[in-house]
C-alpha positions as CSV (number, residue, x, y, z in Angstrom):
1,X,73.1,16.4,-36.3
2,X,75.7,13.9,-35.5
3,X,78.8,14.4,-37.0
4,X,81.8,11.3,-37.9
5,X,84.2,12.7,-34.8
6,X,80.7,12.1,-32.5
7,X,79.9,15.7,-32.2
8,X,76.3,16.3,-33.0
9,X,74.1,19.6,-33.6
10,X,70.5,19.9,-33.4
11,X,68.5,20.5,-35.9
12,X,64.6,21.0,-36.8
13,X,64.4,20.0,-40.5
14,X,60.9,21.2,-42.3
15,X,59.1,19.8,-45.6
16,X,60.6,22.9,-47.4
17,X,62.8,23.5,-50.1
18,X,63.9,26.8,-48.5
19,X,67.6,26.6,-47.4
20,X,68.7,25.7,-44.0
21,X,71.5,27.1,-42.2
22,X,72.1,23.5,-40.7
23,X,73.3,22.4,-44.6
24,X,76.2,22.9,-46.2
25,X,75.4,23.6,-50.2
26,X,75.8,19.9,-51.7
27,X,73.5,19.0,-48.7
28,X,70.7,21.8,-49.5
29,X,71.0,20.4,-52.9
30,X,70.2,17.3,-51.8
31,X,67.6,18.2,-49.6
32,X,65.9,19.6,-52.3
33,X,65.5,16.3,-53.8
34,X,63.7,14.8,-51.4
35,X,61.1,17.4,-50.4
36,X,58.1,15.7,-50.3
37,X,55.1,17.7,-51.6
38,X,51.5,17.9,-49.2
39,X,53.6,18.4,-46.5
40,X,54.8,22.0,-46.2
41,X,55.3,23.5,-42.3
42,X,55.9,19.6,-40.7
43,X,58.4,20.3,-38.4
44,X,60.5,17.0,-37.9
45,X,63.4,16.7,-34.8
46,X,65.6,14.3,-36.2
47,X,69.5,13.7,-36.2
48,X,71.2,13.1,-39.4
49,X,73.9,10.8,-39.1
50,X,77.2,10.5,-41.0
51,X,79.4,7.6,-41.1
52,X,83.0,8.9,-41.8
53,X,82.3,12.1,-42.1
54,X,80.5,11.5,-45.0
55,X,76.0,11.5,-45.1
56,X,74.6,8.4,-45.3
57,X,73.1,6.5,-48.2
58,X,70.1,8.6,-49.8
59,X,67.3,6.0,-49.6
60,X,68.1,5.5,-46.3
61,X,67.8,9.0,-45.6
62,X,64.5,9.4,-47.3
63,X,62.9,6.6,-45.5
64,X,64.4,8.0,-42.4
65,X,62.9,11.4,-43.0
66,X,59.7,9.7,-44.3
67,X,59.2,8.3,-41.1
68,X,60.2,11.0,-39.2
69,X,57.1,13.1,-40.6
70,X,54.9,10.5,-40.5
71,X,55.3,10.2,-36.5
72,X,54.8,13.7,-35.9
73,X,51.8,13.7,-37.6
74,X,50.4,10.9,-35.9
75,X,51.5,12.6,-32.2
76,X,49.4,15.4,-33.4
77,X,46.6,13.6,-34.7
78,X,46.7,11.9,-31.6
79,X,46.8,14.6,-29.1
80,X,43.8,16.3,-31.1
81,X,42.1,13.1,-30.5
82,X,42.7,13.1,-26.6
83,X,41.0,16.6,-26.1
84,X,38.4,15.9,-28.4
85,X,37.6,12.5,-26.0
86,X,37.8,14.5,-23.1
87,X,35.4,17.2,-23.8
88,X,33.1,15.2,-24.7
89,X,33.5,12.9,-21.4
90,X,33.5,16.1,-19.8
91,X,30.8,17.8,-21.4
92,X,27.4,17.4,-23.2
93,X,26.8,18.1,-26.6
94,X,24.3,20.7,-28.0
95,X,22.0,21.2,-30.4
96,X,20.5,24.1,-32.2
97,X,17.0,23.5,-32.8
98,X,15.4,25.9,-35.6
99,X,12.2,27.0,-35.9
100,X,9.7,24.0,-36.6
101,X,5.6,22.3,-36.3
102,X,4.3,19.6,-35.0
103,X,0.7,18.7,-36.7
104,X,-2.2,16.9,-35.3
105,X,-3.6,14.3,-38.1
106,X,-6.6,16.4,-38.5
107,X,-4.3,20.0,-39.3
108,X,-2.1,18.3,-41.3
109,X,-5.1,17.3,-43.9
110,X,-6.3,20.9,-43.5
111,X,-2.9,21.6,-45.2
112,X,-2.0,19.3,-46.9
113,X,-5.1,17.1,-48.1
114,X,-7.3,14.6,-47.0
115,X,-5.6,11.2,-46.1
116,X,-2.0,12.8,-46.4
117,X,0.8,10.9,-44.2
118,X,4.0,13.1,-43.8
119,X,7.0,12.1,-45.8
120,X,10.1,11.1,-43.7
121,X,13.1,13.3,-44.7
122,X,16.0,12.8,-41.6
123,X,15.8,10.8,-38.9
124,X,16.0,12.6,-35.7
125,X,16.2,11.8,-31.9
126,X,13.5,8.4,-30.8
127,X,10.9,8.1,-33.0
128,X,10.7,12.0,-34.6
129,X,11.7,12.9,-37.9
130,X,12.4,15.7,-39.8
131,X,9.6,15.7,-42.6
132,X,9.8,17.1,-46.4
133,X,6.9,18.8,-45.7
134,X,7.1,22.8,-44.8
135,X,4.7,25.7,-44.0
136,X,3.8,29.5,-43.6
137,X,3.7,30.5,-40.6
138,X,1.3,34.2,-40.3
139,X,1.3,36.3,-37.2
140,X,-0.7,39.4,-36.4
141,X,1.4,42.0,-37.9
142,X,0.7,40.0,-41.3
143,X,4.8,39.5,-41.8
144,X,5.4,35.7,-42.5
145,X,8.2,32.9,-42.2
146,X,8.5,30.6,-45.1
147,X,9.8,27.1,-45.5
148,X,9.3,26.0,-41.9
149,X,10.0,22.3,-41.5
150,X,7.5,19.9,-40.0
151,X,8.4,17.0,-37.7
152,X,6.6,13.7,-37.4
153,X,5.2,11.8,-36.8
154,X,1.9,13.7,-36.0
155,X,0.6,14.8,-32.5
156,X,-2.7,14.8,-30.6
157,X,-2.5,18.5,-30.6
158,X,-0.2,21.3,-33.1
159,X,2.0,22.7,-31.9
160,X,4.6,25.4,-33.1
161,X,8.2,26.2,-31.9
162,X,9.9,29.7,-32.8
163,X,12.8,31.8,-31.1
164,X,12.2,35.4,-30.0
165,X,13.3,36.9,-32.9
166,X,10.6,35.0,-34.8
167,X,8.1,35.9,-32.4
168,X,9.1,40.1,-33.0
169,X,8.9,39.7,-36.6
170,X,5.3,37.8,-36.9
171,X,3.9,40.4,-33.9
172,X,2.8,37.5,-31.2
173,X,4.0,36.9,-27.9
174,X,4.6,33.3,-27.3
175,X,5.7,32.1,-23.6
176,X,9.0,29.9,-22.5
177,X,7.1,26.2,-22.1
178,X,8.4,22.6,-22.2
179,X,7.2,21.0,-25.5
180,X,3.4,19.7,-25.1
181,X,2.9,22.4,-21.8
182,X,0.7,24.8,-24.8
183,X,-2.6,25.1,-22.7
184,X,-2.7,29.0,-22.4
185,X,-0.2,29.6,-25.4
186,X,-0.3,31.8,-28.7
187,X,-2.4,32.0,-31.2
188,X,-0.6,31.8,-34.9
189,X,-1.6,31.1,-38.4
190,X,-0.5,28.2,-40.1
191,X,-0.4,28.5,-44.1
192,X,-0.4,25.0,-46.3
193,X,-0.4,23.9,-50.2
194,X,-4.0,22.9,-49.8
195,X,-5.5,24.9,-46.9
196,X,-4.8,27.7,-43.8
197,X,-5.5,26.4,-40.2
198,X,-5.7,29.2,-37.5
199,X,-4.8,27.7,-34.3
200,X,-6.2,29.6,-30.9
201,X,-3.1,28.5,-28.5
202,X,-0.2,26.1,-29.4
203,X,2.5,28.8,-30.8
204,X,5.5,28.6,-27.9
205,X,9.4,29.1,-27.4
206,X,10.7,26.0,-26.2
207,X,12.7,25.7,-22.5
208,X,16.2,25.1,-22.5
209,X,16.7,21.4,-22.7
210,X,18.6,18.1,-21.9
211,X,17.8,15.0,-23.5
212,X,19.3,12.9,-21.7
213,X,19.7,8.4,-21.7
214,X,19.2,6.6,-17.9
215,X,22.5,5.9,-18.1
216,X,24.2,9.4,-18.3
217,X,21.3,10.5,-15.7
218,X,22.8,8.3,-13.5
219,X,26.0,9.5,-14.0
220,X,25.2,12.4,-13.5
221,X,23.3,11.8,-10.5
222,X,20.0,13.3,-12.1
223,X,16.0,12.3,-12.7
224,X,13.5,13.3,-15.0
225,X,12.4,16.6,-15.0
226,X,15.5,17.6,-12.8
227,X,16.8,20.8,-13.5
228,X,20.2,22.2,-14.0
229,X,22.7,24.9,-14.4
230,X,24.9,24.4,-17.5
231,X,27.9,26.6,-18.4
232,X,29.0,27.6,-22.4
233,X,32.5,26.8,-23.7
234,X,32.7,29.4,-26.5
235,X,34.3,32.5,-27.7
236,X,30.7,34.1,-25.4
237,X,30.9,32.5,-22.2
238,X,27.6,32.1,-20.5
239,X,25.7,30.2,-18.2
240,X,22.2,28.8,-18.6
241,X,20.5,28.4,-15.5
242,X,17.4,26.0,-15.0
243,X,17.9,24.0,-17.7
244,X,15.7,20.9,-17.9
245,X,16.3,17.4,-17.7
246,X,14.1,14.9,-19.4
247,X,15.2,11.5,-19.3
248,X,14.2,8.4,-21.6
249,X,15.6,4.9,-23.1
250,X,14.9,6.6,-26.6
251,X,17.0,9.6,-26.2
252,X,20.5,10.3,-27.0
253,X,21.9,12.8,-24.6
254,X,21.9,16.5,-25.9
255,X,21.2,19.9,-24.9
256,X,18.8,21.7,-27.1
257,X,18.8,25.8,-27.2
258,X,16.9,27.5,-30.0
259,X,18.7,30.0,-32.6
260,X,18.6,32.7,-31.0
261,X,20.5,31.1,-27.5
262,X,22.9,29.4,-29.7
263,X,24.0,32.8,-31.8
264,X,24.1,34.9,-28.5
265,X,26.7,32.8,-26.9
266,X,28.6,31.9,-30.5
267,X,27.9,27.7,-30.1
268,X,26.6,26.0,-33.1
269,X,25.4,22.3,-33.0
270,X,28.1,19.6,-32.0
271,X,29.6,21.6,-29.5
272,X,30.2,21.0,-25.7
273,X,28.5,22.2,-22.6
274,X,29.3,21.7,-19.2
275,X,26.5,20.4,-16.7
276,X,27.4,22.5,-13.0
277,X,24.8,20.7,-10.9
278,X,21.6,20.9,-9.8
279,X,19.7,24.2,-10.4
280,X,21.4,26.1,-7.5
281,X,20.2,30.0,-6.1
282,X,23.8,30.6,-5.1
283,X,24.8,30.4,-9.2
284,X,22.2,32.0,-10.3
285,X,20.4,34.2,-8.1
286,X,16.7,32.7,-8.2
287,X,15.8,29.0,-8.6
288,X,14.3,29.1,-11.9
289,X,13.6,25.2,-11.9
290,X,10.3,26.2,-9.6
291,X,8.7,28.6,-12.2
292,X,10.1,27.5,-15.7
């Protein structure tokens, strides 16, 4: 605070109408006045200046105090802008991928009816979609998941995606494959409004993933079906070794970890990975990218 004689004394003024030790009484009582509700906690460095002695005009000092707050508020707005930019040049973001089917044309009448098209709900990554429809899925033990979403459009063959935990509580034994790799795979039962279709092989937990646009590959100095080692940013540190890289005009660029990878290291959807490099022994102890 600058005082008439040119003296000055620091203070850090808040949005509060708690008293300061930095005000005499008349100037609490005027700083009561213009506390400014929705702003509570702003701290504000400013320097109050009297002419003669005396404080200056009261507009002026609320639009001096106004203006004040307004600037911190934009400095942090802005540095939370910054990191947020940098992490994500920095980093790739994830996605948690639930439990979900992909239909032939053929099983999805079997379910569903004859002549039934699947009815678009969210649009998701190239030309899939997140469809209204959803199914029972049955596994040996005779326990069930209900309300499984179905994504379009439909495939040449069904398949079905579910974590471990899924796997545990419907009794089958489903191996780690890329999507569309099911030759070999488990059995499951798939339950629909208008009919059950028992499928012999097609029932898999899908790889770790990147989805990834020719541009960032290139970045990253990276092909299709490279495979990498990518490192967690959360409260559960981890890194994911052979992770794979499939790269298309169509994609945007995301890693995709099922429910149960995402809750083991504590990252939900939107958050950031790091991408270490190529698939290395060194990190991880074996080379995974050779038998994933």
């Amino acid at each position: 605070m600058r005082l008439g004689d040119g003296s000055s004394v620091a203070c850090d003024f808040r949005a509060t109408e708690e008293p300061s030790p930095c005000r005499s009484p008349d100037q609490s009582a005027l700083f009561s006045s213009l506390f400014v509700p929705g702003a509570p906690g702003v701290a504000v460095n400013m320097t109050i200046v009297f002419k003669g002695g005396v404080i200056m005009d009261q507009k002026e000092l609320v639009s001096l105090i106004v203006s004040e707050v307004v600037k911190e508020l934009k400095q942090k707005e802005s540095i939370k802008v910054n990191k947020r930019e940098k992490e994500e040049l920095e980093g790739i973001k994830v996605g948690i991928s639930a439990r979900h089917v992909h239909l032939s044309q053929e099983d999805l009448e079997t379910l569903f009816g004859k002549g039934y098209q699947l009815t678009k709900f969210k649009e998701l990554m190239g030309d899939e979609f997140a469809a209204k429809e959803q199914v029972t899925l049955v596994g040996p033990s005779l326990r069930s998941i209900e309300n499984v979403r179905v994504l379009g459009p439909v495939r040449k063959n069904t398949q079905v995606e579910i974590a471990k935990t899924d796997a545990i509580r419907l009794g089958v034994n489903p191996p780690v494959r890329p999507s569309g790799e099911i030759a070999g795979s488990e059995r499951i039962v798939i339950v629909g409004p208008r009919g059950v279709v028992h499928i012999k092989e097609g029932c898999i937990i899908a790889n770790r993933h990147i989805h990834m646009t020719p541009a960032d590959a290139q970045r990253y100095g990276l092909k299709d079906n490279d495979y990498v080692d990518v490192e967690t940013r959360s409260c559960r540190p981890a890194l994911f070794c052979g992770v794979q890289v499939r790269v298309h005009e169509k994609f945007n660029t995301e890693m995709h970890i099922d429910t149960d990878d995402g809750n083991a290291v504590g990252i939900k959807t939107g958050d950031i990975i790091k991408i270490l490099g190529k698939s290395s022994k060194n990190r991880c102890g074996i080379r995974l990218s050779e038998n994933v």
